[in-house]
KOLDRENMAR-951009 format. One record per residue (C-alpha): x, y, z; residue in three letters. Coordinates in steps of 0.5 Angstrom, whole numbers, plus 500, padded with zeros to 3 digits. Example, Ala and Ser with C-alpha at 12.3 -4.5 7.8 and 13.67 -1.06 7.14 Angstrom:
REM KOLDRENMAR-951009
((525, 491, 516), 'ALA')
((527, 498, 514), 'SER')
***
This chain:
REM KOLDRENMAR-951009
((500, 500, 500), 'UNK')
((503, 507, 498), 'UNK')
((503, 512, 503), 'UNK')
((500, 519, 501), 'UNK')
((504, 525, 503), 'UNK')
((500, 532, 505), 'UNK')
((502, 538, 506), 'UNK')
((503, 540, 513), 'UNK')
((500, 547, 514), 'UNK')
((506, 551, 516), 'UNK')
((506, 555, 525), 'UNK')
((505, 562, 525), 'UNK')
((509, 567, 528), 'UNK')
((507, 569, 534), 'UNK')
((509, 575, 537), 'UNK')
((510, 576, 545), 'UNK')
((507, 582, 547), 'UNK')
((513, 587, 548), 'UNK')
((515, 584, 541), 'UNK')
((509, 587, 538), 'UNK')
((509, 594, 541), 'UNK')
((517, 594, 540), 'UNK')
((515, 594, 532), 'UNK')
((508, 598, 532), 'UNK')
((513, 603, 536), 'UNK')
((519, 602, 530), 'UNK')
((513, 603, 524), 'UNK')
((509, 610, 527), 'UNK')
((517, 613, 528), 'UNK')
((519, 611, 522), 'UNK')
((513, 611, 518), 'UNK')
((509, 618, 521), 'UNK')
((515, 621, 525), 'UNK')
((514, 628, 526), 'UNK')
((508, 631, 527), 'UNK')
((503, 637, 528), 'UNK')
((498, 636, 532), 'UNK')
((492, 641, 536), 'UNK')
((488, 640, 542), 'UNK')
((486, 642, 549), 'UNK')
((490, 640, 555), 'UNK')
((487, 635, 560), 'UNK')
((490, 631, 566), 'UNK')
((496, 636, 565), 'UNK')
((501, 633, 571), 'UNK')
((508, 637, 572), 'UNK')
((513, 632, 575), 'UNK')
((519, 635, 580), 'UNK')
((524, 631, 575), 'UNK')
((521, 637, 571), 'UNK')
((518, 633, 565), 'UNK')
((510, 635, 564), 'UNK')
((505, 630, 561), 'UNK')
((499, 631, 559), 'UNK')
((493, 629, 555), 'UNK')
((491, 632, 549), 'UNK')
((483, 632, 546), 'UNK')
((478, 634, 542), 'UNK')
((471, 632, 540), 'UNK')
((475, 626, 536), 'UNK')
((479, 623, 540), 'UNK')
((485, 624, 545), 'UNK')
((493, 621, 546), 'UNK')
((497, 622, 551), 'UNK')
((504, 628, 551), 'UNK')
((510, 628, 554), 'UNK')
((514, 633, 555), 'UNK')
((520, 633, 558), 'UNK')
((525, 637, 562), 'UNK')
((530, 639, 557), 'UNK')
((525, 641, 551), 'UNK')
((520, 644, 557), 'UNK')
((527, 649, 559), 'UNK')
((525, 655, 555), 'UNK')
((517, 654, 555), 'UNK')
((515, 661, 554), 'UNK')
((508, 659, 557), 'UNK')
((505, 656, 562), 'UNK')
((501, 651, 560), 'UNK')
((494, 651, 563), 'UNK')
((488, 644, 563), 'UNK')
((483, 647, 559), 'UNK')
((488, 652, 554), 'UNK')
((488, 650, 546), 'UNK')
((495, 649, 544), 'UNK')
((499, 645, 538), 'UNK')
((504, 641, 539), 'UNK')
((511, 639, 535), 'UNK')
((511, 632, 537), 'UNK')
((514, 624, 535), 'UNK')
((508, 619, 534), 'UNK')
((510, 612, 538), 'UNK')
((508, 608, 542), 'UNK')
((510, 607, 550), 'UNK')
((512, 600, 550), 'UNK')
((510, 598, 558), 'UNK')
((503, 600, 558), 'UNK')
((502, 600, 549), 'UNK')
((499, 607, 550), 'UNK')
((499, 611, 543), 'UNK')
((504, 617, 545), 'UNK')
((507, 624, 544), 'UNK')
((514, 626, 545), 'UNK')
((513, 633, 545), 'UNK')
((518, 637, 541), 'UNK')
((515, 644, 541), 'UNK')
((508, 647, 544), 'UNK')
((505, 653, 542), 'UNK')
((499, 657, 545), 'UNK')
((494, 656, 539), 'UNK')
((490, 663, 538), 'UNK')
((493, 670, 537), 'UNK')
((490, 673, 544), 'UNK')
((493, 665, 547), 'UNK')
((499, 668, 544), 'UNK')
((500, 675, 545), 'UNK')
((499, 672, 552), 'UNK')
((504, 667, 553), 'UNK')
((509, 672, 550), 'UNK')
((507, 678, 556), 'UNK')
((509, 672, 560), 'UNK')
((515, 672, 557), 'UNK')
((517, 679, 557), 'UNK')
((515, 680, 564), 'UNK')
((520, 674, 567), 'UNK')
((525, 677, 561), 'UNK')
((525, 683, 564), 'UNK')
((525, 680, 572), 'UNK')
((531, 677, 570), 'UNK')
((535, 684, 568), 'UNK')
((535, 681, 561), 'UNK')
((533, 688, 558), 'UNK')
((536, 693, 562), 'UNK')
((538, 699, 560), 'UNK')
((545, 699, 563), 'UNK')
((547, 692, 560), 'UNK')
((547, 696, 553), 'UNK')
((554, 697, 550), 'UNK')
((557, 702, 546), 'UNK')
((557, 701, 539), 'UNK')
((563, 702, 536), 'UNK')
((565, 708, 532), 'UNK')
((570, 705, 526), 'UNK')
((568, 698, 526), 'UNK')
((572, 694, 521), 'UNK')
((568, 688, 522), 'UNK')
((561, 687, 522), 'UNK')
((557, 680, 523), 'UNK')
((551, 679, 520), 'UNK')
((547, 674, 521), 'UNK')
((541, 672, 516), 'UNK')
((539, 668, 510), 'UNK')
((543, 669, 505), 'UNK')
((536, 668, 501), 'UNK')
((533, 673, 504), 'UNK')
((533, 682, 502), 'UNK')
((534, 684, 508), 'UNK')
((541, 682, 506), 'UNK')
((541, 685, 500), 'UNK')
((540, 692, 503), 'UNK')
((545, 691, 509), 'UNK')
((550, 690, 503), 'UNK')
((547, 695, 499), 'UNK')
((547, 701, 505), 'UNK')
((554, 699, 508), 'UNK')
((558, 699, 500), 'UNK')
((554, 706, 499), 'UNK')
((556, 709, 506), 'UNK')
((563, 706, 506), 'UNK')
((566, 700, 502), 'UNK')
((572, 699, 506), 'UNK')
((568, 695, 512), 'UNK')
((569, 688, 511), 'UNK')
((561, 685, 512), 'UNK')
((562, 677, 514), 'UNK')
((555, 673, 512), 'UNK')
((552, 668, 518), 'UNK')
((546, 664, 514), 'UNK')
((541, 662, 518), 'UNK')
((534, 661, 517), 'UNK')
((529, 667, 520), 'UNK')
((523, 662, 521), 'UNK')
((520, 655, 521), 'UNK')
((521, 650, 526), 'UNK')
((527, 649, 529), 'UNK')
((529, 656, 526), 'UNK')
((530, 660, 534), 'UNK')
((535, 655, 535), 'UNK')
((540, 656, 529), 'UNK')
((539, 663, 530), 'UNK')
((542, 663, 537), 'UNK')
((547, 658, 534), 'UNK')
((549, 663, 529), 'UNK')
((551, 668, 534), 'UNK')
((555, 664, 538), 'UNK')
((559, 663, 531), 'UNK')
((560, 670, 531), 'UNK')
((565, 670, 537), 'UNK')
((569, 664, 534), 'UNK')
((572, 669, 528), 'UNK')
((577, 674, 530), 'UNK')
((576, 681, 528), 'UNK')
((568, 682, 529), 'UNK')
((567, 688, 532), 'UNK')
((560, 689, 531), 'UNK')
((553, 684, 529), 'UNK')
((547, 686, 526), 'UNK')
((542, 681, 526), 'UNK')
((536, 683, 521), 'UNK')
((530, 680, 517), 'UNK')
((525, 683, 513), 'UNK')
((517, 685, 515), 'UNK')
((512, 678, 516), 'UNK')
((507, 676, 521), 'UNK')
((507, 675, 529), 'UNK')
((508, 668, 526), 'UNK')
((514, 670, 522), 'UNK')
((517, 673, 527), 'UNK')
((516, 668, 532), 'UNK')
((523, 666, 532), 'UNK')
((526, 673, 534), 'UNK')
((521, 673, 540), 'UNK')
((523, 666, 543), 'UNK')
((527, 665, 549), 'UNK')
((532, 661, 546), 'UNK')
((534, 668, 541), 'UNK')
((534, 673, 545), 'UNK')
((538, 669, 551), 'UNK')
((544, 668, 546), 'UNK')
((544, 675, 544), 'UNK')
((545, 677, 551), 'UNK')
((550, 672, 552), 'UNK')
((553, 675, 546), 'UNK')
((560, 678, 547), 'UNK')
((560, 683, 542), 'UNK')
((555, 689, 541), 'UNK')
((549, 686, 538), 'UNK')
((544, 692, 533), 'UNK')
((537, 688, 531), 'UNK')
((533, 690, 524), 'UNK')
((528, 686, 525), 'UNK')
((521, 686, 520), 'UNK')
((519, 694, 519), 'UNK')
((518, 700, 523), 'UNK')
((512, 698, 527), 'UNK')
((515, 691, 529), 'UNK')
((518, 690, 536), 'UNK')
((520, 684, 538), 'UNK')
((523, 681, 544), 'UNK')
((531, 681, 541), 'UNK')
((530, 688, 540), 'UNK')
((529, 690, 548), 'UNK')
((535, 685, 548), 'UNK')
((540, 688, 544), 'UNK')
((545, 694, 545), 'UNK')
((541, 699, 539), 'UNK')
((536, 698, 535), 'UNK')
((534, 700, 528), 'UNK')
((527, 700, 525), 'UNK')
((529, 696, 519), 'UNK')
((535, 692, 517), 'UNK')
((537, 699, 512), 'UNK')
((536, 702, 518), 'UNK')
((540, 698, 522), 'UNK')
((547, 698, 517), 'UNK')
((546, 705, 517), 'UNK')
((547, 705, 524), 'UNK')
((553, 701, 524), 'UNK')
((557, 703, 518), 'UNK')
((560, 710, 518), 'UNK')
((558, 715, 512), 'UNK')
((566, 716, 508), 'UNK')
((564, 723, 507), 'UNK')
((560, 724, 513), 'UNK')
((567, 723, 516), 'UNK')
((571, 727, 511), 'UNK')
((567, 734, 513), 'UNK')
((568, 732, 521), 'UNK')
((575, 733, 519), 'UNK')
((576, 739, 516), 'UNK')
((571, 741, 521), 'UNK')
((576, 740, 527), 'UNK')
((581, 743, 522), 'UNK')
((577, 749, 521), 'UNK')
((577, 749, 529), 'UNK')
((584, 748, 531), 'UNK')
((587, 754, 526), 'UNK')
((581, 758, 528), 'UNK')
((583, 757, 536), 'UNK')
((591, 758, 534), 'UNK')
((589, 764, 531), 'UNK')
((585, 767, 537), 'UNK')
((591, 765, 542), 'UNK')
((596, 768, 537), 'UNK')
((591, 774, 538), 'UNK')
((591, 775, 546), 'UNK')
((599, 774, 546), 'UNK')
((601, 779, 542), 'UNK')
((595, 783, 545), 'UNK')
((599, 782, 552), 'UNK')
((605, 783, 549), 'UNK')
((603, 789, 547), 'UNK')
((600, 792, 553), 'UNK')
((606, 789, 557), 'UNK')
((611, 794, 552), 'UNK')
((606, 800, 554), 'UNK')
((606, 799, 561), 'UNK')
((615, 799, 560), 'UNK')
((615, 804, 556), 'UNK')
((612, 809, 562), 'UNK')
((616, 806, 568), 'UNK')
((623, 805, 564), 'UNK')
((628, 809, 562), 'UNK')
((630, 810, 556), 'UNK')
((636, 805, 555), 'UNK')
((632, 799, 559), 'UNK')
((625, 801, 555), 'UNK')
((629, 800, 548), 'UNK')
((632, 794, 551), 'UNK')
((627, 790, 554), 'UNK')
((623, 793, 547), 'UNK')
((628, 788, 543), 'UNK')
((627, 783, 548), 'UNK')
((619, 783, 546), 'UNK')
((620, 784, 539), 'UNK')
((624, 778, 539), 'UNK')
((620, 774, 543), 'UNK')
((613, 776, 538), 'UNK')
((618, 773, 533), 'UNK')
((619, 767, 537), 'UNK')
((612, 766, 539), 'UNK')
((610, 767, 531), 'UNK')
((615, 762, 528), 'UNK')
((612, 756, 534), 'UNK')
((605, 758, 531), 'UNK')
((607, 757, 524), 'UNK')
((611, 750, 526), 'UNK')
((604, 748, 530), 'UNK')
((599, 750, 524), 'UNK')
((605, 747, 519), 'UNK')
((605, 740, 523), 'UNK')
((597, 740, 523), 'UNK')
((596, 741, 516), 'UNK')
((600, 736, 515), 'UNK')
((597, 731, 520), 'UNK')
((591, 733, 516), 'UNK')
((594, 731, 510), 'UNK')
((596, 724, 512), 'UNK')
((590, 723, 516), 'UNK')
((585, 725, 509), 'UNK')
((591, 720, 505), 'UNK')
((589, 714, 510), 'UNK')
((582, 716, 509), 'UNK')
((582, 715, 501), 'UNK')
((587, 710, 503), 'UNK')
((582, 705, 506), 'UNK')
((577, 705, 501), 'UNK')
((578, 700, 497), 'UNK')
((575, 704, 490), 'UNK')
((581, 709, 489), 'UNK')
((585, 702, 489), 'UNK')
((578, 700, 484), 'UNK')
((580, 706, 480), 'UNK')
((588, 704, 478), 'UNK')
((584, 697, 474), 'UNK')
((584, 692, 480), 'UNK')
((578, 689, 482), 'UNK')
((575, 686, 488), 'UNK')
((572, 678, 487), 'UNK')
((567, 675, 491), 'UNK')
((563, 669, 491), 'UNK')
((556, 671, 490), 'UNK')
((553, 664, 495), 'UNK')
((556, 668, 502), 'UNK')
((560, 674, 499), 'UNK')
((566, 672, 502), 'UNK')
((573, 675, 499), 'UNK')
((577, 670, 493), 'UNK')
((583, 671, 496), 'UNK')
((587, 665, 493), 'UNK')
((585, 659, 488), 'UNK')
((583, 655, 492), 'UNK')
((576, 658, 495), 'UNK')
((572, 658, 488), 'UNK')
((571, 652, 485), 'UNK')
((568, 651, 476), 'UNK')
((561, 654, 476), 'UNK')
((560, 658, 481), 'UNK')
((558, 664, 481), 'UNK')
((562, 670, 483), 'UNK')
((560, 678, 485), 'UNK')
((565, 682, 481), 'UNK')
((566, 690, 483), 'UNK')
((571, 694, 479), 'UNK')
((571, 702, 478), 'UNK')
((563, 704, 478), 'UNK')
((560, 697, 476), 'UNK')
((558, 690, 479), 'UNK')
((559, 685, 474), 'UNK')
((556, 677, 476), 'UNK')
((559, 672, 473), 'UNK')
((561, 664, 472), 'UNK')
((568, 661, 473), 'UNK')
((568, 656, 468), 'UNK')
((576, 654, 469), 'UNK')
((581, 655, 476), 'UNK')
((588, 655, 474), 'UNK')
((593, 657, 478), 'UNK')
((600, 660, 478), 'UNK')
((606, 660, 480), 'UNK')
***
């Protein structure tokens, strides 16, 4: 009799529990990840370690939050049961009781009056702490010869910082920190940024600049985060956020503020002729002083020569009369020595003055090369690579163009 094989029906793969919440946690962090989500707050709880959780619901469900202690640091709000909020959270799954949750990221209050609140708030323990004080502002610098800029390159407020300072005067060097203005996670590479600017040497001045938006786009230069790193930061801070109406947190914390980021290069970089009349000024000053001293010296002379020629006799009045003459022309000779060797130290500074504007050395064919992505100077070969673009400046025009080829030269 022959025996008949069946097919055995193969075992199915039987998950542990742990093993089975271990993969739905792997698929909703890989497969979702981040995710905006709105609702009310609900059993909101603050643990003395420091981390807060909370349920957040709506009419159509509920899910659990957890924000811990290092993302709740610079919360510019409290958090309250009952308030409408949104949250910045990973989806996953807490293994141990297999609950849906949310590991919160970012919060924000939702509604402009929420808002507009959470941001009083702010401001009042900012202020409490001393961060806006007056007596915390430095001077600006009168010559800087460096000045930071953090913004996006992408953005127009970089090109009127660029534009304002080469019009007022093209010797100050601008050196560009990218950093996006708005979006999530933007705060913190604002204040990244400005932690950079301490790192290069020679910086004596940092604009930070943006254009006009919403209280939305400005939420970045209203956050704890930005406005503690430009009161940490090490070198004079002038803020040119948004337009004229626009005030925002960084702007109570800096060392000046402008209006806008036209306003703000203004501010900072010295206008060439401007500088050139305060000079001749102060030499107008200076003789015209010289000449009213010179005045009142031959005056007393004189008056002194009178009252000998009443008392002395005549062999000591002429005598002392040679004397005085030969001291008028001592003292007149020390006064042309003076003004010769002021008018000289005139000349040399005015001489300086041309000197340090890079468009006398523009005028004798020589060019200044740039590269267009962050405007830093191309001082050697090495800096450019094939097909990038290059902001070129000679004697009255800029020029953009492409490198095709880079050669170098013995």
């Amino acid at each position: 009799m022959t025996e008949i094989e069946t097919g055995a029906t193969p075992e199915p793969h039987v998950y542990r529990v742990g093993e089975l919440m271990t993969g739905v946690r792997q698929l909703l962090e890989d497969r979702v990840g981040r995710v905006w989500v709105a609702g009310e707050v609900s059993n909101f709880f603050e643990a003395r370690s420091g981390h807060r959780y909370f349920t957040l619901k709506d009419e159509g469900g509920q899910v659990r939050a957890a924000l811990f202690r290092g993302a709740a640091r610079n919360l510019p709000f409290e958090i309250e049961e009952g308030s409408e909020v949104r949250v910045y959270a990973e989806l996953t799954v807490y293994e141990p009781r297999g609950d849906l949750q949310l590991i919160v990221r970012q919060i924000e209050p939702v509604g402009t009056g929420a808002a507009q609140r959470a941001l009083e708030a702010l401001r009042r323990r900012l202020l409490a702490e001393g961060l806006f004080d007056e007596d915390r502002k430095r001077t600006l610098p009168e010559f800087p010869r460096a000045v930071g800029v953090v913004t996006s390159q992408r953005g127009a407020a970089l090109r009127d910082v660029i534009e304002v300072s080469r019009n007022r005067f093209p010797g100050v060097w601008l050196r560009v920190f990218h950093t996006p203005v708005q979006g999530v996670g933007s705060a913190e590479e604002i204040a990244a940024a400005l932690g950079g600017v301490s790192e290069v040497p020679g910086i004596d001045v940092v604009l930070l600049v943006r254009g006009g938006g919403s209280f939305e786009d400005l939420a970045s230069f209203n956050s704890e985060t930005v406005v503690r790193a430009v009161a940490q930061c090490p070198i004079p801070v002038v803020t040119g956020v948004g337009h004229e109406i626009d005030f925002t947190l960084v702007d109570a914390a800096s060392d000046a503020r402008a209006s806008t980021p036209s306003a703000a290069a203004a501010l900072v970089v010295p206008e060439r002729m401007a500088l050139r009349q305060r000079i001749e000024a102060q030499w107008q000053r200076l003789e015209s002083a010289l000449d009213v001293r010179i005045a009142r010296a031959q005056s007393a002379w004189a008056l002194r020569h009178d009252a000998l020629s009443m008392r002395a006799p005549s062999a000591q009045l002429a005598e002392k009369g040679l004397r005085l003459e030969a001291a008028a022309r001592r003292l007149a000779r020390a006064a042309s020595e003076v003004q010769l060797r002021t008018h000289s130290r005139f000349a040399e500074c005015a001489g300086r003055l041309d000197a340090l504007s890079p468009l006398s050395v523009l005028d004798r064919g020589y060019a200044v090369v740039r590269k267009d992505s962050d405007g830093d100077i191309v001082r050697s070969a090495s800096q450019v690579a094939p097909g990038e673009r290059l902001a070129i400046r000679v004697a009255q025009a800029h020029i953009v163009a492409t490198a095709e080829r880079v050669e170098t030269t013995d």
